[in-house]
C-alpha positions in Angstrom: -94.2 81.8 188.9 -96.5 84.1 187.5 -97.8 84.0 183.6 -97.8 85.9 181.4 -100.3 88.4 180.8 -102.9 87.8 177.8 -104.0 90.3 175.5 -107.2 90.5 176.8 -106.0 91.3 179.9 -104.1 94.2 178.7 -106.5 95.6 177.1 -108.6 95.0 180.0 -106.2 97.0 182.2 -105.9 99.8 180.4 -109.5 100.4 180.2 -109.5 100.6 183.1 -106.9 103.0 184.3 -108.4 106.9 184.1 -105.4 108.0 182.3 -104.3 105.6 179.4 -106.5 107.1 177.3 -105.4 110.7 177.5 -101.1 109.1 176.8 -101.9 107.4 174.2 -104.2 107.1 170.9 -104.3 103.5 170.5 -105.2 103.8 174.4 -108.0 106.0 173.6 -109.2 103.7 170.6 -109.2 100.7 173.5 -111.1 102.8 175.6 -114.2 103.6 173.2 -114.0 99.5 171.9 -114.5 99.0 175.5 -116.4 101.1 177.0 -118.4 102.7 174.6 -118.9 99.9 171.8 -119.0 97.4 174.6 -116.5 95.2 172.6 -114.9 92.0 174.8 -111.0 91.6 173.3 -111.7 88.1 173.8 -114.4 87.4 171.2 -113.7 85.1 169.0 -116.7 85.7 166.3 -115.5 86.7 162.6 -116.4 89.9 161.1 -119.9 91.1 160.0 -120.5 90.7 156.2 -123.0 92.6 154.6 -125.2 90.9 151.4 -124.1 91.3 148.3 -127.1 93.5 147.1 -126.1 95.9 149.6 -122.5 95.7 148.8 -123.6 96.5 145.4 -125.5 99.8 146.1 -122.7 101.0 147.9 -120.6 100.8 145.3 -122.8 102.2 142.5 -123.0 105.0 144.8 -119.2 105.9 145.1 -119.4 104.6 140.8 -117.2 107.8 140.1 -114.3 108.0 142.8 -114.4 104.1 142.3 -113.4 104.0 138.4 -110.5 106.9 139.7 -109.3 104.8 142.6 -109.2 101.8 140.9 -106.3 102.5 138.5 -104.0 103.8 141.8 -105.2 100.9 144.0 -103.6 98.4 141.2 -100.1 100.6 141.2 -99.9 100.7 145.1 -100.8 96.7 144.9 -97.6 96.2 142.3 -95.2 97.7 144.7 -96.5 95.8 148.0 -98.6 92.7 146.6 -95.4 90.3 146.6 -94.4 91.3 149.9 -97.6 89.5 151.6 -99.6 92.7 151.7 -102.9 93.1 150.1 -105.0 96.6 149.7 -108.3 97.5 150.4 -110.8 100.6 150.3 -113.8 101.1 151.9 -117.0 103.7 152.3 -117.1 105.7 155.5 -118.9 103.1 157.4 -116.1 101.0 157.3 -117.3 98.0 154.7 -114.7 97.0 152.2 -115.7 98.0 148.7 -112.6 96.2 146.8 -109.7 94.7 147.1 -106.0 94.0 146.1 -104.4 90.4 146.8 -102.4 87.6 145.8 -103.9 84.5 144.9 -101.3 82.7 147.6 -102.5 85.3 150.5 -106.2 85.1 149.6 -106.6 82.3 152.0 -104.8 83.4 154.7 -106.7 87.1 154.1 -110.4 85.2 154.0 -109.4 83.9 157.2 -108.7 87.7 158.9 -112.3 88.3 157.5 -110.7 91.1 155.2 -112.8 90.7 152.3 -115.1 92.3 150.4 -118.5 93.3 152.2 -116.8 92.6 155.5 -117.5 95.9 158.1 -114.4 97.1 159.9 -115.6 99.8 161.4 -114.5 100.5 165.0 -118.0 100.1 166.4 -117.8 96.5 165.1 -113.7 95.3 165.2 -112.7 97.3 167.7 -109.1 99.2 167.4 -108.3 98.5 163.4 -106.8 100.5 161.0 -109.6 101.2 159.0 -112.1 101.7 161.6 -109.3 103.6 163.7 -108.7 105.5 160.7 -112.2 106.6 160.0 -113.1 107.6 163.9 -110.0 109.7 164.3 -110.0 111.0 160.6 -105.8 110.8 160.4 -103.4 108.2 159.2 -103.4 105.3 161.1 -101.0 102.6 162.3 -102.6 99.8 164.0 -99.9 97.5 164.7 -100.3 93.6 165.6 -101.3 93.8 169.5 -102.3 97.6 169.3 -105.6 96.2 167.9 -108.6 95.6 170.3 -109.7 91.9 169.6 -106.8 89.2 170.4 -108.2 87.1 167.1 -106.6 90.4 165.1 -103.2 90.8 166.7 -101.8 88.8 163.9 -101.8 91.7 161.3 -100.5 94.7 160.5 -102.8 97.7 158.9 -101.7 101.2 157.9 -104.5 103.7 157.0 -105.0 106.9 155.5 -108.6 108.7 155.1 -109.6 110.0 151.6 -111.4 113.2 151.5 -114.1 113.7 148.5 -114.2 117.0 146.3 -116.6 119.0 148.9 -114.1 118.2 151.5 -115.5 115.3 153.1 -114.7 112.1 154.2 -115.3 109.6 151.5 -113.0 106.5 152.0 -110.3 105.0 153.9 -107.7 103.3 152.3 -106.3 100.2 154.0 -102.3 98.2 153.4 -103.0 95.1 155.5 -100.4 92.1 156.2 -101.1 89.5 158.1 -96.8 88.4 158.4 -95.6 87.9 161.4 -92.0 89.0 161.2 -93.7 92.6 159.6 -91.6 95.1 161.8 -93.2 98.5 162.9 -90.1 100.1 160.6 -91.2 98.5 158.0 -95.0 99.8 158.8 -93.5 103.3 158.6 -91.9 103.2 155.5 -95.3 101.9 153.9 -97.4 104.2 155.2 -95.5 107.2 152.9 -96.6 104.7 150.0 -100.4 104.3 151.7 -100.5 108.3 152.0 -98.9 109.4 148.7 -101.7 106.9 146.8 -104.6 108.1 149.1 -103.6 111.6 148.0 -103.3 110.8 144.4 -106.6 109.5 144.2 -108.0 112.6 146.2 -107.0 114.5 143.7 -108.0 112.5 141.0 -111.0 112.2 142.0 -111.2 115.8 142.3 -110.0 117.1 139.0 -112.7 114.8 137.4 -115.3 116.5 139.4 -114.3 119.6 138.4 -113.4 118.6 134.6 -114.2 121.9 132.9 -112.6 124.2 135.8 -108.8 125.2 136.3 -107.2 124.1 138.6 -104.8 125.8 140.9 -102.1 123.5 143.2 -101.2 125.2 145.7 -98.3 125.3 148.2 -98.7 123.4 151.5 -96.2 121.8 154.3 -97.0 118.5 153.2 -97.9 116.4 150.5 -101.5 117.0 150.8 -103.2 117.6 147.7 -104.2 121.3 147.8 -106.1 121.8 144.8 -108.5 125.3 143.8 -111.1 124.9 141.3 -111.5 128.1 139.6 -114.5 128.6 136.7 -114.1 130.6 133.8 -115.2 134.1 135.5 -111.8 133.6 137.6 -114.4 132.5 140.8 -113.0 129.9 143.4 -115.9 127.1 143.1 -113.9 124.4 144.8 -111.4 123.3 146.9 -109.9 120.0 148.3 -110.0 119.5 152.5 -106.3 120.7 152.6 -107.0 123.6 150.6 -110.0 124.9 152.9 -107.7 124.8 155.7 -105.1 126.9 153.8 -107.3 129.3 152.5 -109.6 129.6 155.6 -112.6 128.3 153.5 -115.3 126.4 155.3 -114.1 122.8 156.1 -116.3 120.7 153.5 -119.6 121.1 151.7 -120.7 123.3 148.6 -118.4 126.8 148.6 -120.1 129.8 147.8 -118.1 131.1 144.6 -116.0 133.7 145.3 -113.5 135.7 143.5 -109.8 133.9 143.1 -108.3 137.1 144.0 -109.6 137.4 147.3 -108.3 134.1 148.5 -105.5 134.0 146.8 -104.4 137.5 148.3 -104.0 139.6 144.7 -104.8 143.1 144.5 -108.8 143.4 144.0 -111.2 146.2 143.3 -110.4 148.6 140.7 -106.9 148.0 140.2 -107.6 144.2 139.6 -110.2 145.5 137.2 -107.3 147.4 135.2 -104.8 145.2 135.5 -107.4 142.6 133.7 -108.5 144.7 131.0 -104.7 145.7 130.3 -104.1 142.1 129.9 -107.1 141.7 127.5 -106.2 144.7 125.4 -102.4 143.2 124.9 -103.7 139.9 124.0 -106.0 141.1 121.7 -103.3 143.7 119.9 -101.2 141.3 119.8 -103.5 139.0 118.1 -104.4 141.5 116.0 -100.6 142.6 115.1 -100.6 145.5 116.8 -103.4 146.5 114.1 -105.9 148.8 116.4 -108.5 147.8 114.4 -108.7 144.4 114.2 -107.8 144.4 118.0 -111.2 147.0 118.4 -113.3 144.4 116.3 -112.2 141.7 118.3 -112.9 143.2 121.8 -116.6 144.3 120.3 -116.0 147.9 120.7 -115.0 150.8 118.6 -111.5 151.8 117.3 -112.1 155.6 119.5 -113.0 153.2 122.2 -110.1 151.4 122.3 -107.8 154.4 121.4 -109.6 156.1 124.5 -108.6 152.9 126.7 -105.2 152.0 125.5 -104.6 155.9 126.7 -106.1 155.7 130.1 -104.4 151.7 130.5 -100.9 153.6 129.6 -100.2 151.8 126.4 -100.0 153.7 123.2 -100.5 152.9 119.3 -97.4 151.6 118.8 
């Protein structure tokens, strides 16, 4: 009678096959644990923990998008925290900047080695779904044995990436649960929560870094946050990841301003030009009840002027 095969073993065998990796994600994931982290599925050695002095420059460095996050991590907490699930979000290198979790999980959480300070980056944990999440850049769900190391295929962790205001990667946030009855339909139905708070606090966090710009939400097939920053000259100066793709704008980094018109697709050149300066003439007439002269004195020009403008605009005096 033959036994049954061990994790380690499975993993094992599928690094080894030529084609896993190329069927399957969490195959893939295996592979580069394996083979390119030189990870053994069978180590048994908890997590790495960084000092607290570092932990603390890392988050002084991310001060801003932390005081944004904070308030979302505590509402996606209320809806999951009695259900043994804790939250977590960490930098880009995988290392747990704070946390969400019951006093009565703590324990059991302490004993995963999800904690603050702890690295869970896939060069150091293997498959995961933070470190899985921050390699592959997508939503993740790393389910119970999908995970590399056998010490890990207790838990359940769905992922989503969180992109800063230039468009880059700047977090990962992580729904852990380390229940053993947690069933991959009940994973699913989380991860909509995980990926609706990981887009809140993208934009968030982008709003606040564009504070004195408007912004512009624009339509997208998903529930992405798609956000323009536009300054006060009407000049795109921002734009969230998903709204680069949209637009075609260079996928993260500082944009070079550039008119609102041209990537939104409205007329430009003179007839944008017009259409403005109509727009500014009725405001300021109508300020001005209809009075040409106050209207004149308001735009900084002379009542002829204006007379001479309203005519060539196609409005008259009345």
């Amino acid at each position: 009678m033959t036994s049954k095969a061990s994790h380690a073993d499975i993993v094992l065998e599928v690094t080894q096959s030529t084609s896993a990796a190329a069927k399957s994600r969490v195959a893939a994931s295996w592979h580069r644990s394996a083979l390119k982290h030189k990870l053994n599925p069978d180590e048994r050695r908890a997590p790495d923990r960084i000092e607290q002095k570092s932990l603390q420059s890392r988050v002084e460095a991310l001060e801003k998008f932390m005081i944004v996050a904070r308030p979302r991590l505590d509402a996606l907490f209320s809806l999951v925290g009695q259900s043994g699930c804790a939250v977590f979000l960490t930098d880009t290198d995988g290392i747990i900047l704070d946390q969400r979790l019951s006093d009565a999980d703590a324990l059991a959480f302490e004993g995963w080695g999800l904690t603050t300070g702890a690295d869970w980056s896939e060069e150091k944990e293997g498959t995961n779904g933070i470190g899985t999440c921050l390699t592959e850049q997508r939503h993740v769900i790393i389910h119970q044995d999908e995970h590399f190391y056998t010490r890990n295929t207790g838990m359940s962790c769905i992922d989503a990436p969180i992109y800063g205001s230039n468009g880059q990667l700047v977090a990962a946030l992580d729904l852990s649960s380390a229940r053993a009855d947690q069933t991959e339909a009940f994973n699913r139905l989380i991860a909509a929560q995980v990926a609706q708070t990981a887009r809140a606090i993208e934009a968030a966090n982008f709003r606040a870094a564009y504070a004195s710009a408007r912004i512009i939400v624009a339509e997208s097939d998903d529930d992405a946050a798609t956000l323009l920053a536009i300054n006060e000259n009407d000049l795109v100066i921002g734009a969230t990841r998903k709204a680069r793709r949209v637009f075609g704008l260079p996928r993260s980094g500082d944009l070079i301003a550039r008119p609102a018109a041209d990537i939104l697709g409205r007329e430009d050149g003179p007839t944008g030009f017009e259409k403005a300066e109509k727009a500014a003439v009725i405001r300021a007439l109508a300020r001005a009840g209809n009075n040409v002269s106050q209207a004149a004195r308001q735009l900084g020009i002379g009542r002829a002027t204006l007379y001479r403008r309203m005519k060539r605009l196609g409005l008259d005096d009345s």
